[in-house]
Each structure stands twice: as C-alpha cells, then as structure tokens.
C-alpha positions, 0 to 999 in steps of 0.5 A: 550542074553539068559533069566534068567529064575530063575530070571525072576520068582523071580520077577514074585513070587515077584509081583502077580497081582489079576485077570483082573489086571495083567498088570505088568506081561502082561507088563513082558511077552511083554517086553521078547516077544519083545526081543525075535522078537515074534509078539503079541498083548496084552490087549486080554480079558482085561489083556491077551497076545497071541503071534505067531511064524510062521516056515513054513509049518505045524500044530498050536499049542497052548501052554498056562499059566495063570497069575493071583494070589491070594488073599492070605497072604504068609507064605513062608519065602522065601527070595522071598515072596510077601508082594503085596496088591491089590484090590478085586472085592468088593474093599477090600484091601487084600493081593496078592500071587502067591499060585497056581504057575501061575508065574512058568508057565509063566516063563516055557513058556518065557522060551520054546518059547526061545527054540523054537525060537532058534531052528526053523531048527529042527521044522516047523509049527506054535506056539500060545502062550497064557498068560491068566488072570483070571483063577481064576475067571474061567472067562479069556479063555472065555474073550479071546474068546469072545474078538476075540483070535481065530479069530485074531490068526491061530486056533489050531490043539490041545491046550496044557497045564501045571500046577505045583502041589504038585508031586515030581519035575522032575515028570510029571502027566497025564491021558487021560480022564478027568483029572480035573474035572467040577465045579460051583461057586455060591453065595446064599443069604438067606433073612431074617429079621433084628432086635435088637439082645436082640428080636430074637422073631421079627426076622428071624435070617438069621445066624442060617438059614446060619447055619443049610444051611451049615451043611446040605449041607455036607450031599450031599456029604456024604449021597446022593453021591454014595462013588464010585463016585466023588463030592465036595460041599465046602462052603468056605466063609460066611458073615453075620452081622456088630454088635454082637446086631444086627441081620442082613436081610441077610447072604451070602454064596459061595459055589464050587462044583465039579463033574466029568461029566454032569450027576453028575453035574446036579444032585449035583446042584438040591441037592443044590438047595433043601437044600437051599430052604428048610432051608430058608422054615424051618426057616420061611423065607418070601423071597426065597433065591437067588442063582446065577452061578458066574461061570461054569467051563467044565470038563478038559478031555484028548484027549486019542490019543494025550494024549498017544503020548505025554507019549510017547514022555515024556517016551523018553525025561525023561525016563520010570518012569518020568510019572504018572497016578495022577488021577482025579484032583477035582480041576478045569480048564478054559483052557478047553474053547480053545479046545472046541471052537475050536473043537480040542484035548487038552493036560493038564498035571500037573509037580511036584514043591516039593523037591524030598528028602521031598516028599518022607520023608513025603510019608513014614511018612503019612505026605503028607497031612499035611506037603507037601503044595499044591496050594492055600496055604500060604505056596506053593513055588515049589523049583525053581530047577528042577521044572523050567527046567523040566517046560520048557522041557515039553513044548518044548517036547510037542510043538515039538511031535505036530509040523511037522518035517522041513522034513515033510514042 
C-alpha cells in the first residue's frame, strides 16, 4: 500500500510538538516504519527515532529529519494550520507551529525510505534513518549522541541532509564549504537593585541597564565587524519587571549570535562580553552580570568532494539549472554533530517550498523580503507540490550516488 505522503504531512502540519516533546510525531513515523517492515528503535535521545535498512554489501548512509516545531502562532490560513498549544521549558503555555518546515522533511524521508525499500534490486549497502528531536534547541543530535545512536546503529560512511527554505520549489540549494553557519545562544542576567518606581534614586534600574545593553550590542556588528565579513548578534527576547511601579532586581536578555568560523566566533563572544560587562560597571551595577552558553552550534560545512558528486548527481536527475549556489546561510544546524562524531563527510543541502510563479513576481518587484515568508515565520507554508516530490527525489538521488551499485556488492 503506497503512503499518502500529502496527507501524511497535513496531519504532521496539523500537530506540531515542541522540542523534546514529539511523541506523536516519533508515534507517526514508527507507525510508517512498522508497515514499511524497517527495523527501528525509538525513544533515542529522548524523543528520537533511528531506523535501519540493511541491502547487502556496501557503504552506511545516514539520511536525517528534525521534527520539532516551534513556538509560534500560525497565520497561514491554510485550511491545514495548527491551532496546537504546548508547553515551554519555563512552563508557559503558548502555541505550536511548524514555521520551519521540519514536517516536510519527515514526511520527505517516509516517503524516500518507501522508495528505497521498494527498490533494494537497484542499490546495495546500508540506510540509517535518523528523525531527530530538538534542533531547535540545537540540543537533539547530541542527546542522540550522547544516548548511544552511533554505537547502537552501523557508523556512517557520510551523513546526508535536507532542509526546506524559501527557494522556488523544484529548486535545490547547495555549496561545498560552510553552508550555515556557527552560532551561540546565551542568556544574560543584568543584576541590579529593585525598588519603588516613584525612588529610582534608591535603585539600579536593571531596565534602562538592558537598554543601553541592547543598542550598544548592535555596534558589534556594524562597528567592530569588518563589512566584509559575516556576523549576526541578535537580541531576540527581553524580560524585566511585573508592575509599571516597581523597579525589578534584574532583567534577561537572550541573545544569538552567528559567525562563519572559530576565529570569528571567538572574537564576536569577547565583544559581547565586553559590552555587557561594561554597561552593568556603567550604570553602578553591584553584581556583574551573569552570562551562560545555553548552546553552541558548529559551523555546517560541505564536504568539497561528496558535495561536487552529489551536483552531480542532482544536475542528471532535475536537469542543468535545477542547483544553486545559495550562499552561506547565517542560520544554523545541529546535524553537523553526526559527521563530526563520526569523522565522515556530510552533505546538507536546502530545496525550495515557494510557489514558483510567486517568487519569481516578487523577485521582479523587490519584494522577496517582504512579501515571500521564510522559516520561522507565522506565515510559512511551502506549497505542498512539488516541494514534497522534489523533498523525496532528493533523498533517494542522494542516498542512491552514495550507496553501492548490486553489481559493486
């Protein structure tokens, strides 16, 4: 019985789970799995799900998906949307959505290992599905990691990936070299001292300290980082006080920051640091601040030889045009972690989800910023066709350059 792959993700798009909390998705994908007679375990780094095909002789080849979703409200008006609501770490209900397309790539990856599974004449070797929790949290590679996945499953010969974006569909985006880039989330607490809003006299104000943190923080950016060079320091959340008369003891602030590489990493975070450190000694703070890691993320990079093949190999299967260089992506990746682990090449590549006809209007008026929603957004839903087709075909383009030929067993 062949999947209904559209369906499939429209129950998916329908039900978003949080990081760590995909448990109807995991229950979803094991379900396919089991008709599919794949072998798997679940519960891998909490939430995860690895699975295995085994053809004969021949290379391991790692094929992955995230599931999480996010916390954000849908504005699609897709007949489709979510209206789920979950849980956050900090226990605050808020609602759940699929804004970065990790439902599309599940259902892209049922839909290769059905390919796969249904074609074991023409490939041999071994398969290693991996549906993993929490990128989101940049957290849910390494929990796999740390819960044995490489251990308890054949080590791969290369890691392969995929992510839906904001290209025109039928579109695949890859680059050898870095392809996403490095990035840290932190959490900073500016300490100060509370009181009665009418006495600001009596206190230090850690609001006006958050600030002045702020604007200065963008200065890195656009005054410390050469323009030739890439660097993103966002502050994307603040929390300070519960009454407009009451001047609270401290504020938070999370900040991301991304970078292409090590050196500019290292050089980004002492900025930071410095600025942050400063602002608290300038408004009269008692207490330094507090900064924490919550997480780091590595640099996405391209294996040059295997990324060359696999063009390649997508060049013949959609035709000379179908890829593209898209450039460095300033976001960032957790699927990194597998490769590294395991010292082998990786492959991530990014396929297009908007409307072609649309793009290319919005391409023409300026207006890809403005009017073509990307990931993350309230308003991201990639067009279901031929984003999910092309989704599948490149998986089992990939998988198959990267296996042995039944000839070569």
């Amino acid at each position: 019985m062949t999947i209904d792959l559209e369906a499939l993700y429209i129950d998916l798009h329908r039900h978003p789970e949080l990081s760590f909390q995909e448990t109807r998705t995991a229950g979803v994908v094991t379900k396919h799995l089991t008709d599919l007679g794949i072998e798997f375990e679940e519960g891998i780094g909490k939430t995860g799900v690895a699975a295995v095909v085994r053809n004969g002789e021949g290379p391991v080849v790692w094929l992955r998906a995230d599931m999480d979703a996010l916390p954000v409200p849908e504005q699609t008006g897709l007949e489709y949307a979510s209206t789920a609501r979950g849980t956050d770490p900090a226990g605050t209900d808020v609602p759940v959505m699929h804004a970065c397309g990790h439902d599309m790539h599940v259902t892209a990856l049922i839909g290769a290992l059905e390919r796969l599974v249904a074609t074991k004449e023409e490939w041999s070797g071994t398969i290693v599905a991996v549906f993993q929790p929490a990128e989101e949290y940049g957290a849910g590679s390494q929990a796999m990691i740390a819960d044995g996945v490489l251990e308890r499953f054949p080590r791969p010969d290369i890691v392969l990936g995929q992510h839906v974006t904001p290209l025109p569909a039928g579109t695949i985006g890859v680059r050898s070299g870095t392809q996403m880039a490095a990035s840290d989330g932190l959490s900073i607490t500016l300490l100060g001292r509370g009181g009665h809003g009418s006495r600001p006299q009596a206190t230090i104000d850690p609001v006006v300290m958050a600030a002045a943190t702020v604007m200065r923080l963008q200065t890195i950016v656009s005054r410390e980082v050469d323009p030739r060079d890439v660097a993103v320091v966002t502050v994307g959340s603040i929390h300070a006080g519960l009454k407009n008369n009451i001047i609270p003891a401290e504020a938070r602030l999370e900040l991301s920051l991304r970078y292409p590489d090590d050196e500019a990493r290292t050089a980004v975070l002492e900025k930071v640091e410095r600025i942050v450190r400063a602002e608290a000694q300038a408004s009269g703070a008692e207490e330094p601040p507090v900064i924490v890691t919550d997480h780091t993320l590595p640099p996405t990079i391209n294996d040059v030889h295997a990324t060359a093949r696999l063009v390649l190999a997508f060049d013949a299967a959609f035709g000379e045009g179908t890829v593209i260089d898209p450039g460095m992506f300033t976001g960032s990746e957790d699927v990194s972690w597998f490769a590294r682990e395991a010292d082998v090449p990786l492959v991530f590549w990014f396929w297009g989800g908007v409307d072609p006809e649309a793009f290319a209007a919005a391409q023409a008026a300026g207006t890809i910023e403005r009017d073509i929603p990307t990931n993350h957004s309230p308003f991201f839903a990639p067009v279901l066709q031929p984003t999910l087709s092309r989704g599948v075909d490149a998986l089992v383009v990939a998988a198959r350059e990267f296996l042995a030929q039944p000839a070569e067993a």
